[in-house]
C-alpha positions in Angstrom: 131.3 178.4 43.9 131.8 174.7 42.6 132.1 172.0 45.0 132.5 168.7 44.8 131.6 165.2 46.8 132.9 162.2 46.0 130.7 159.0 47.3 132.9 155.9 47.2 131.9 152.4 48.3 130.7 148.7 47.9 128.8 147.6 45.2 124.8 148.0 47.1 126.1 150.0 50.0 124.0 152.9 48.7 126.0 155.2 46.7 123.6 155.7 44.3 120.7 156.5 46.5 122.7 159.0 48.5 123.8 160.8 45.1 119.8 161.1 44.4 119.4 162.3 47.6 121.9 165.0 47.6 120.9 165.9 44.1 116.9 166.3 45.3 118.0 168.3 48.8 120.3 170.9 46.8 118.4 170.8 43.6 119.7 172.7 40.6 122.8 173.0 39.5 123.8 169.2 41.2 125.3 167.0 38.8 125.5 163.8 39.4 128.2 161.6 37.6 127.6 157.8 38.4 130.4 154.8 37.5 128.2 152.7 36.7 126.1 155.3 33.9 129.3 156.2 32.6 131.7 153.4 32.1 129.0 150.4 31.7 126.2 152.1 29.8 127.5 155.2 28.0 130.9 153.4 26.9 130.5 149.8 27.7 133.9 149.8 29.3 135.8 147.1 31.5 136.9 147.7 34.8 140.8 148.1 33.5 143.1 150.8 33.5 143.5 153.7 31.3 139.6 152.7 30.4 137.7 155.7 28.4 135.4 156.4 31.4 138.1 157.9 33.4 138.7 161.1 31.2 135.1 161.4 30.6 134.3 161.2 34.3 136.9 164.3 35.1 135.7 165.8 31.6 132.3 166.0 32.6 132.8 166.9 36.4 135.4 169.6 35.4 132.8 171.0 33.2 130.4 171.7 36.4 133.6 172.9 38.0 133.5 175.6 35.3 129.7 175.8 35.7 130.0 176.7 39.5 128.1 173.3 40.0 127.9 171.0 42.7 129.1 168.1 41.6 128.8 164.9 43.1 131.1 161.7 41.6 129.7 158.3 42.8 130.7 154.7 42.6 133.5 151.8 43.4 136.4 153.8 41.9 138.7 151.4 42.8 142.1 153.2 43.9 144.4 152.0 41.3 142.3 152.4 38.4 140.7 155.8 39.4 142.9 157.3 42.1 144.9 159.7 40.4 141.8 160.9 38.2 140.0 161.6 41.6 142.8 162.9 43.2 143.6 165.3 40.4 139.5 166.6 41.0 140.0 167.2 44.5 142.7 169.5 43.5 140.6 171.5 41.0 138.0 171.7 43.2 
């Protein structure tokens, strides 16, 4: 069954070492999307709305929805940017 856990937070509060962590305790099958990997390196996006790492965040988490994954969505995810995106995954999850 696919579950998901979103980590949310200040920029050095941790996010990222808690993701790791999670991903090392459960071990396979954890996915770990990351803000930061997605919108700055993949894409090289702004922080700004409608931004392209917003449908590949949910693209990519859906897909370990569909792969009965734990997945686990980490960074700032600042409300009005991301909000709806995260809110529609926490109803598919």
């Amino acid at each position: 069954m696919a579950q998901l856990v979103i980590i949310r937070g200040n920029s050095g509060s941790g996010k990222t070492s808690l993701a790791k962590k999670l991903q090392n305790h459960f071990g396979r099958r954890t996915l770990v999307i990351s803000q930061d990997l997605v919108r700055r390196d993949m894409l090289k996006e702004k922080v700004e709305p409608d931004n392209l790492s917003i449908s590949l965040t949910e693209t990519i988490a859906r897909y370990g929805h569909e792969h009965d994954m734990l997945v686990i969505v980490e960074g700032f995810y600042e409300t009005d940017i991301y909000g709806d995106m995260l809110e529609r995954l926490r109803q598919a999850f």
